[in-house]
KEDRENFI-271017 format. One record per residue (C-alpha): residue in three letters; x negated, y, z negated. Coordinates in steps of 0.02 Angstrom, whole numbers, padded with zeros to 5 digits, always signed. Layout:
N
ALAXYZ...
This chain:
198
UNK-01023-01802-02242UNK-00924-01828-02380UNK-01014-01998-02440UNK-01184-01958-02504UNK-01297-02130-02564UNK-01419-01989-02626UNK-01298-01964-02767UNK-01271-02154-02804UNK-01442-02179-02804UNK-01533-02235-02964UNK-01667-02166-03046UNK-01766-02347-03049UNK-01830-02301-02855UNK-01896-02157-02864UNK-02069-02223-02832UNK-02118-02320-02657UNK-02245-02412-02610UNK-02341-02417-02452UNK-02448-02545-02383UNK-02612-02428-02291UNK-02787-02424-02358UNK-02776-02260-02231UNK-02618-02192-02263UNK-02565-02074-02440UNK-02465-02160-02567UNK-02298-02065-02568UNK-02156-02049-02685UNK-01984-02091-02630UNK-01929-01926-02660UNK-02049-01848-02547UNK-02017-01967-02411UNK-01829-01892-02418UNK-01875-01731-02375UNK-01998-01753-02256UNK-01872-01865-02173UNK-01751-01713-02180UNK-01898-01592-02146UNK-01923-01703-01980UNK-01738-01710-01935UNK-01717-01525-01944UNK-01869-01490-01843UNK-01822-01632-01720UNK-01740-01507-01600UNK-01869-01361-01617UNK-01763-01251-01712UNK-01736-01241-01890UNK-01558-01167-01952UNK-01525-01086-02093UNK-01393-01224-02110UNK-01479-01363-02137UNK-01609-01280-02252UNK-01450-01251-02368UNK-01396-01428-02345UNK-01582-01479-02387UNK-01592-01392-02551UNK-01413-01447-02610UNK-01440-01642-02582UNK-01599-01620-02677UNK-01524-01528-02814UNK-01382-01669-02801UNK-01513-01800-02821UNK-01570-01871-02975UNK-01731-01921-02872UNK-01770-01735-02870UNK-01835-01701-03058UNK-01944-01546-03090UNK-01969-01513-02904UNK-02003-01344-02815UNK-01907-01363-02655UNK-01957-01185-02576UNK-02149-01244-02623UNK-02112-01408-02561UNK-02014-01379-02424UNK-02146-01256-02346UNK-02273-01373-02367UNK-02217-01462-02253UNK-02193-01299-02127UNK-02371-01284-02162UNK-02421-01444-02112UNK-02301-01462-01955UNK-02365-01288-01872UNK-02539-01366-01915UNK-02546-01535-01844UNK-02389-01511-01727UNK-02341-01708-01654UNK-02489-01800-01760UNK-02387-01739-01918UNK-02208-01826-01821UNK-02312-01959-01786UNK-02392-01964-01967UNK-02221-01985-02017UNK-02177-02101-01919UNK-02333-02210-01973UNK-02290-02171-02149UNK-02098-02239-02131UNK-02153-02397-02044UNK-02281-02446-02179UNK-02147-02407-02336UNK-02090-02552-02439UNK-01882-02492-02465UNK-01744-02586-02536UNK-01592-02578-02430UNK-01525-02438-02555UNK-01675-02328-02526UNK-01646-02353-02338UNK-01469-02313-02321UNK-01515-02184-02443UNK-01650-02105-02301UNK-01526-02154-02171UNK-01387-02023-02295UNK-01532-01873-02290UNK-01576-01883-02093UNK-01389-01898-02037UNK-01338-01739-02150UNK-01461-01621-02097UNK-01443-01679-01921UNK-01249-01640-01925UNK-01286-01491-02035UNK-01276-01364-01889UNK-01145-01422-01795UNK-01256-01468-01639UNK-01323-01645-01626UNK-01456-01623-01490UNK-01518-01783-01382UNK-01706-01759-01460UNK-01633-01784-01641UNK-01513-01951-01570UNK-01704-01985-01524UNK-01771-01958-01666UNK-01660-02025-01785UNK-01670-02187-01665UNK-01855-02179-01697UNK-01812-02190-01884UNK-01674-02337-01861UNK-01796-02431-01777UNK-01929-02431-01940UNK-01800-02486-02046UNK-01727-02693-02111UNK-01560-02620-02131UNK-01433-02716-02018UNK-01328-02592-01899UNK-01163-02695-01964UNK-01221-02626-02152UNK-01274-02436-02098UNK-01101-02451-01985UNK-01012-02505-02178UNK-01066-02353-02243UNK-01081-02216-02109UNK-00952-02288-01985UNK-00958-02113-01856UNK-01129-02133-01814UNK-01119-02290-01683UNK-01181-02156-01548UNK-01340-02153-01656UNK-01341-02334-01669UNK-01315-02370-01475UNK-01410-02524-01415UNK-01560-02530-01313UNK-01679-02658-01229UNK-01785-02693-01376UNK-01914-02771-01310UNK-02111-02783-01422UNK-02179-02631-01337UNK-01982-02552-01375UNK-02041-02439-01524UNK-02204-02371-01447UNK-02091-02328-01307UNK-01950-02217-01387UNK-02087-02158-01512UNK-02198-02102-01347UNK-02067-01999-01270UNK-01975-01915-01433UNK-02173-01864-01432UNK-02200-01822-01264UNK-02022-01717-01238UNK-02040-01624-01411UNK-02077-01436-01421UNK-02131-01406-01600UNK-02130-01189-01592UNK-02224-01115-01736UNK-02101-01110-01883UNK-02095-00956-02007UNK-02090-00994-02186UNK-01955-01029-02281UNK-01889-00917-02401UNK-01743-00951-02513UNK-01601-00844-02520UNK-01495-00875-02630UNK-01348-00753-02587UNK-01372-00813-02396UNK-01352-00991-02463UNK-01196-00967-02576UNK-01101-00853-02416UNK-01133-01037-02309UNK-01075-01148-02413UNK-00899-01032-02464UNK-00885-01050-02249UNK-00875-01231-02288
């Protein structure tokens, strides 16, 4: 996607607060990648692809100061193979209890939408997931459908009813298969033969 918010995005937000006495405070940073972390893993498989395209919207962000994205980025491997759904669900917690301008959001909304396009295969678990992120998020679809205007099949409507969000949470949760996922290592030659394909 050719417009990326991460870009545009100024360096005043780069902290974000969230209302939990039980939950971690998190930067805003960190709450990108783990919502592109999430994305990727969505589907069960992570591709090389979307790794790359990871990495270079970090690098492309001036969010992303003095930050170890091979360290970071298996961190979160780490804690995915660990905790398996509780760490999806963790996120999900996490998301719903942030405090985001509309900039940050459409901003997160930028990251997950990349990496899920990043292979070239939009699965139904990651129209799921990113549904489960919509959901979590003040953004109006008229605003998200300003900036991003392919994506209304992400955006479809649905019976929203109180118990809506525990629903589509429940099965994402439920139909997931989170596989054991090897580290990442960082190639750099690997990553500079995809992006020439581009």
């Amino acid at each position: 996607m050719e417009r990326s918010l991460s870009r545009k995005t100024n360096d005043h937000v780069s902290a974000l607060n969230v209302n939990s006495k039980n939950m971690d405070t998190i930067s805003f940073d960190k709450l990108l990648l783990k919502t592109a972390f999430c994305c990727m893993a969505s589907d069960g498989h992570i591709d090389n692809r979307e790794i790359a395209l990871i990495k270079s919207m970090c690098e492309k962000s001036t969010l992303f100061k003095e930050f170890n994205f091979q360290d970071e980025i298996n961190l979160l491997v780490s804690k995915i193979n660990t905790r398996g759904k509780e760490f999806i669900s963790y996120y999900f917690d996490l998301l719903e209890k942030s405090i985001l301008t509309e900039q940050e959001e459409l901003t997160l909304i930028d990251f997950a939408i990349q990496t899920i396009k990043a292979d070239e295969q939009i699965e139904y678990s990651e129209i799921k997931f990113f549904k489960n992120i919509r959901h979590r998020l003040k953004v109006s679809d008229d605003n998200i459908l300003a900036v991003f205007p392919d994506i209304e099949l992400f955006l479809e409507e649905d019976i929203v009813t109180e118990s809506f969000l525990d629903k589509i949470t429940n099965q994402f949760l439920e139909a997931a298969e989170l596989p054991q996922f090897e580290l990442i290592n960082i190639d750099t030659s690997s990553i500079g033969d995809l992006k020439k394909d581009e």
